[in-house]
C-alpha positions in Angstrom: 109.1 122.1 69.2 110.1 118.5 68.2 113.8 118.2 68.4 114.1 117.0 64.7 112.9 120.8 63.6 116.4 121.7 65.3 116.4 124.9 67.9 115.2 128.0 65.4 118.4 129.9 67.5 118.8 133.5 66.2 123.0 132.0 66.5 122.8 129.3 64.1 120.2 131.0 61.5 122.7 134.2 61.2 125.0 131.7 59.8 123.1 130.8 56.8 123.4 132.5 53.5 120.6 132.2 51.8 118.2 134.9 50.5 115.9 135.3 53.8 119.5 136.0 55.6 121.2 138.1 53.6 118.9 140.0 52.3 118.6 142.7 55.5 121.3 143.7 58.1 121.8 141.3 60.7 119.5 143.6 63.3 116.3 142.6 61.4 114.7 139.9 62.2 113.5 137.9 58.6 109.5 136.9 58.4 109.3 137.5 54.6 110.2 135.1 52.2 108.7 131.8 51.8 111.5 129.8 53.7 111.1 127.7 57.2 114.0 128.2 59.9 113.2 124.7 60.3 116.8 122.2 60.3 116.3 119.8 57.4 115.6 116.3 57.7 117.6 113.8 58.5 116.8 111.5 55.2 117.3 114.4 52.9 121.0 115.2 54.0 122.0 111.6 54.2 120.9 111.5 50.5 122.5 114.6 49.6 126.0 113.0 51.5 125.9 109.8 49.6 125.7 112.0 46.5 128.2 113.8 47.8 130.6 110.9 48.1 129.8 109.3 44.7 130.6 112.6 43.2 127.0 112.5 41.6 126.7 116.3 40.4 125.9 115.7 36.7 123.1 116.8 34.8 119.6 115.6 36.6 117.5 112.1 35.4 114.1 111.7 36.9 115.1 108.9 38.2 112.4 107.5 41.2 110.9 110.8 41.2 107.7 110.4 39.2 107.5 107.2 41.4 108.5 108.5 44.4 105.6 111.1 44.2 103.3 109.2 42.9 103.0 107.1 46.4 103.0 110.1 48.2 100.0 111.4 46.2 98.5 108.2 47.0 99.2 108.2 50.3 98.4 111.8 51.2 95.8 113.1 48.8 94.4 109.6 47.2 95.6 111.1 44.0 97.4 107.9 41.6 99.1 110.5 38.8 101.2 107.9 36.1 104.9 108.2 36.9 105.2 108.6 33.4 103.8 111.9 33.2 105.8 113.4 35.8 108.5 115.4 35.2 111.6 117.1 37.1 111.6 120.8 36.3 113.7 123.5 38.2 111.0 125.3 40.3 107.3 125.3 39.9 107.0 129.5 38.3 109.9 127.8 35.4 107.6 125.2 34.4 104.3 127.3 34.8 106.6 130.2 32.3 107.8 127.3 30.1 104.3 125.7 29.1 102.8 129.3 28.9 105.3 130.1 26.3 104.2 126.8 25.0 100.8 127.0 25.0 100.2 130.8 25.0 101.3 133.0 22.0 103.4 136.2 22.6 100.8 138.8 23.9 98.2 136.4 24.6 96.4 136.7 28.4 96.4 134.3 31.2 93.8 135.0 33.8 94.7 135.3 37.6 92.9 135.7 41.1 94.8 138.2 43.1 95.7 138.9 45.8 98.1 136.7 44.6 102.0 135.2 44.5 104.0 138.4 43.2 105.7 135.8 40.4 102.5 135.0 38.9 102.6 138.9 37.7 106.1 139.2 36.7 107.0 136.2 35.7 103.9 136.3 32.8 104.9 140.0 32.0 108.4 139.0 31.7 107.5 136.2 29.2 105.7 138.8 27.6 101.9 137.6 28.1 99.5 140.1 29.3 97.7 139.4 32.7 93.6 139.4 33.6 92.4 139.9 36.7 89.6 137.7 38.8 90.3 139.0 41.7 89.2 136.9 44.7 85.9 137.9 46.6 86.6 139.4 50.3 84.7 138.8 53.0 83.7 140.5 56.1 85.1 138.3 58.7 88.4 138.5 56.8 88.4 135.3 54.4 88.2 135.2 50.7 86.2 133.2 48.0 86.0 132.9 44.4 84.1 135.2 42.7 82.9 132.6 39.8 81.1 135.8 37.8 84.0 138.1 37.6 86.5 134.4 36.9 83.8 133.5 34.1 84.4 137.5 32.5 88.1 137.1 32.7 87.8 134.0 31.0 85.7 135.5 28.4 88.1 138.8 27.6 89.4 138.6 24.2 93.1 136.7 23.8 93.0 134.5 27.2 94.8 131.3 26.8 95.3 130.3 30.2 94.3 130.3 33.7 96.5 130.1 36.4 95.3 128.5 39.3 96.9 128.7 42.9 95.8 125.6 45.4 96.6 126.2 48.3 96.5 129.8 47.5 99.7 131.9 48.3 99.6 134.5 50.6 95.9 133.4 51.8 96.3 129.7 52.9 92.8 129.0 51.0 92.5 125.6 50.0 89.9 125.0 47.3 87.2 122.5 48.0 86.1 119.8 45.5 83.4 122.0 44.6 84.8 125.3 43.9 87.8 123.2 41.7 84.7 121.8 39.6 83.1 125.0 39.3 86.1 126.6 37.6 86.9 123.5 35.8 83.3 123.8 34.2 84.0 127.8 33.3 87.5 126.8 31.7 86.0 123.9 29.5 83.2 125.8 28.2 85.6 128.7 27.4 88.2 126.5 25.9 91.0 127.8 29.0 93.3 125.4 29.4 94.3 125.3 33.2 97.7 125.3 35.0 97.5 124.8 39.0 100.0 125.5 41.3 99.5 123.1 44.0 103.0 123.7 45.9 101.9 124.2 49.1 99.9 121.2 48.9 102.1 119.0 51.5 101.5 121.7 54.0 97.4 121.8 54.3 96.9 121.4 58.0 94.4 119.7 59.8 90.7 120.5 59.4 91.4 120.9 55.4 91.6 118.4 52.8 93.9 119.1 49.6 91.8 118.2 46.2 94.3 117.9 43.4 92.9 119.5 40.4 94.0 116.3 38.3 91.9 114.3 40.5 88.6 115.7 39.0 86.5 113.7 36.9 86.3 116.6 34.3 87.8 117.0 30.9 89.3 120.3 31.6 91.2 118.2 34.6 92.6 115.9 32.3 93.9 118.5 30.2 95.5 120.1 32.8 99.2 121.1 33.8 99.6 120.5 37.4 103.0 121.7 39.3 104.4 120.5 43.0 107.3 120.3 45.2 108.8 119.3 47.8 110.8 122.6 48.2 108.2 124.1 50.6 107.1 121.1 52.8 110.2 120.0 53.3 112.3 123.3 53.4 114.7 122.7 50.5 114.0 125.1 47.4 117.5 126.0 46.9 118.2 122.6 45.5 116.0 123.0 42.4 113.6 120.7 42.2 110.5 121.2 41.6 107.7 118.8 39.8 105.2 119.2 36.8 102.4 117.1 36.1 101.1 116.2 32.6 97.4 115.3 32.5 97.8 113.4 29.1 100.7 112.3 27.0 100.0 115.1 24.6 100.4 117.5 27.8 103.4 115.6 28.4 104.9 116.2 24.7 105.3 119.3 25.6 107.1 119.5 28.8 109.5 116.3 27.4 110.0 119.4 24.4 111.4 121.7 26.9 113.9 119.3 28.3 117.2 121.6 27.9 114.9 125.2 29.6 113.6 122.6 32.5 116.9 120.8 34.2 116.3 120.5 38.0 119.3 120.2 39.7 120.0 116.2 40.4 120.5 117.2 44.2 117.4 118.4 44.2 115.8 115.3 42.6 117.7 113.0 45.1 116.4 114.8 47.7 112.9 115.4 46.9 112.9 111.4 46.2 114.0 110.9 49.9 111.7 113.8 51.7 108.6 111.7 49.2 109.5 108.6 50.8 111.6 108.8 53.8 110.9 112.5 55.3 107.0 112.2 56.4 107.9 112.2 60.2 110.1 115.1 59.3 106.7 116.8 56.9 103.8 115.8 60.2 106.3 117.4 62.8 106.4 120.6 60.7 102.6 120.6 60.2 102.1 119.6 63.5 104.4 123.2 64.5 102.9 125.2 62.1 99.1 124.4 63.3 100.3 125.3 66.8 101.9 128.4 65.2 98.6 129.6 63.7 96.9 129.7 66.7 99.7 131.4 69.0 99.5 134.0 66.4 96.1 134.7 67.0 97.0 135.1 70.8 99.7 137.2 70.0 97.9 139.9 67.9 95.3 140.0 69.8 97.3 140.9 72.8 100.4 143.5 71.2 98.2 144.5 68.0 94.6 144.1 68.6 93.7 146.5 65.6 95.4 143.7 63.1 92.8 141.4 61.5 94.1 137.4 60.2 92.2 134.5 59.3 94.3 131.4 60.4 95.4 129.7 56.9 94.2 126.6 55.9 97.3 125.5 54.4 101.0 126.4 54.7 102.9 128.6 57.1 102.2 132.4 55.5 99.9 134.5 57.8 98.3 137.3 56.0 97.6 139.9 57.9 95.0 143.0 57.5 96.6 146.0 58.9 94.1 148.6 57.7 92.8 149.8 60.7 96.7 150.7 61.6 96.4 153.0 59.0 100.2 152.2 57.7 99.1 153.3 54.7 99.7 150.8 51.4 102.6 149.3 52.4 102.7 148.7 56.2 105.6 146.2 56.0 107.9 149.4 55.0 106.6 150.7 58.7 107.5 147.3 60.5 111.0 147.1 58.9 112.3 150.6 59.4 110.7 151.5 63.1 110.9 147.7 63.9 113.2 146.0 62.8 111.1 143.4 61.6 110.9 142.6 57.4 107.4 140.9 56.1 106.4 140.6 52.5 105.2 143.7 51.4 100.9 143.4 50.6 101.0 145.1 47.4 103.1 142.9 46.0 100.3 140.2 45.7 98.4 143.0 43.4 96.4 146.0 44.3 94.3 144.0 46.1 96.9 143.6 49.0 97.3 147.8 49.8 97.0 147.7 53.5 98.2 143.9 53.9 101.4 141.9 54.6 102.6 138.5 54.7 104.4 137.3 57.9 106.0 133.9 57.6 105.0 131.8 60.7 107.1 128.5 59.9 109.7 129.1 62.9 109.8 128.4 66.6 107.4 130.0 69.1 109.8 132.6 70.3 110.9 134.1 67.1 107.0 134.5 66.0 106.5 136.0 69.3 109.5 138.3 69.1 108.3 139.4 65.1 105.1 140.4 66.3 106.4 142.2 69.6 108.6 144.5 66.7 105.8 145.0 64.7 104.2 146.4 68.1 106.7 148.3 68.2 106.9 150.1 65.8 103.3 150.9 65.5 103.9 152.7 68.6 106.9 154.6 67.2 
């Protein structure tokens, strides 16, 4: 690995305290939440120190973030948003919740493609909208498409008021192309859908894909849009609280600035996202640079210790999913892997029905812990 990524040693991760450590005993070895064993950047603590030593802990300003990602937009996707129209929020599923309480009436329907981020389903029901399904089209060699006839239905069921888009897609690593963002773009304008698009895993498409942002359409439903980023997953930092919404138009924009007082980000997490935009990029190629290697050891490994598991390398982030039907683990075969091995992966059915039989391993680590996840799962398939 490149030394900057730091050692991934089993010593030094047990020390950590967040979510993906605490979560299980100390025996298990963590592969489930979305979380890198990556060491942050360099850039990112030095601006979290200065703040430190200023005492700046107050509320959040935007400060140099709408700038900030603006040029990296530029830079990486050709994508020029107006800084104006950017806003700090505290993670990407607040903002998505806040603007489809805005937007949205109590029991209206936003329309999903599952298998999908669990927090598209809960968070929605917990705001108290009802949820359509468009679920993705499977295909035989183990990669998924949209399924534009059963999207156009959804969009057509009475009391839809949104769609919610993931892109790159979360667990699958899918990352739409141009044409497929225009199809849907043309289904949501002539159905009057307003579109939100979570485009968080964006700084994390690896090579061979190209990230389209939905805002960079020339379509009126892309104007109209709400589009949400970060730099909590490229950069490993979501426990700072930062995450970034995108207005496509300054009435769009009325009514995130509305929501001011339910969207503070946390102003460490703004100082930090505005030094991994602009100072961090080594820090962002040397993780994609790990993660595209990672992809492909993991097709090595399986093959070799569980040859009956099917996974189509992602295009985009560092979540594997893997189809562990032919185990025949039944629904949940991440329950099997965490109590015969010791290993904890995101459960499949937690991304909707449509994931019975799957589970999400989370490849952004060193060589040797991947390795030593798969050799448990292995393991306790042979239990």
């Amino acid at each position: 690995m490149d030394p900057i990524l730091g050692d991934c040693s089993l010593d030094r991760l047990g020390k950590r305290t967040s979510e993906k450590w605490r979560t299980y005993p100390p025996q298990v070895l963590p592969a489930f939440v979305a979380e890198m064993d990556f060491d942050p950047a360099e850039q990112i603590k030095d601006a979290i120190r200065v703040a430190l030593a200023a005492g700046d802990l107050g509320y959040a300003h935007k400060g140099e973030l709408g700038e900030a990602f603006a040029e990296f937009a530029s830079d990486r996707f050709g994508w020029t948003p107006d800084p104006d129209l950017i806003f700090a929020v505290p993670d990407v599923m607040t903002g998505i919740a806040e603007v489809i309480q805005a937007i949205a009436g109590p029991g209206a329907a936003v329309v999903i493609n599952p298998p999908v981020y669990a927090p598209f389903f809960f968070r929605l029901e917990l705001a108290g909208r009802r949820i359509i399904q468009a679920p993705l089209a499977a295909g035989p060699d183990g990669g998924y498409d949209l399924d534009l006839d059963a999207l156009d239905a959804a969009l057509a069921e009475p009391g839809v008021a949104a769609y919610l888009l993931c892109n790159p897609h979360n667990p699958l690593g899918r990352v739409w192309s141009r044409e497929d963002l225009t199809a849907i773009a043309e289904l949501c304008d002539r159905r009057g859908v307003p579109v939100l698009v979570d485009e968080i895993h964006a700084p994390l498409v690896l090579p061979g894909a190209a990230h389209v942002p939905f805002h960079d359409l020339d379509h009126p439903a892309a104007r109209k849009a709400f589009v949400f980023c970060s730099a909590s997953k490229g950069w490993n930092i979501p426990g700072l609280k930062c995450g970034i919404a995108v207005a496509g138009t300054s009435e769009s924009a009325e009514i995130l600035a509305q929501r001011w007082d339910a969207l503070l980000a946390s102003n460490l997490g703004v100082l930090a996202s505005v030094a991994a935009l602009r100072h961090a990029r080594p820090w962002l190629h040397a993780v994609v640079d790990q993660i595209t290697f990672n992809t492909g050891l993991l097709t090595t490994l399986l093959a070799e210790h569980l040859p009956g598991v099917r996974y189509r390398p992602p295009q985009a982030s560092f979540l594997a999913w893997i189809d562990c039907r032919e185990l025949e683990l039944g629904d949940d075969p991440a329950a099997t892997f965490l109590q015969a091995g010791q290993v904890a992966l995101a459960s499949g059915p937690d991304f909707g029905s449509q994931g019975c039989g799957f589970a999400r391993l989370n490849i952004g680590t060193s060589p040797e812990l991947m390795a030593e996840a798969v050799r448990r799962m292995a393991q306790a398939v042979a239990v």
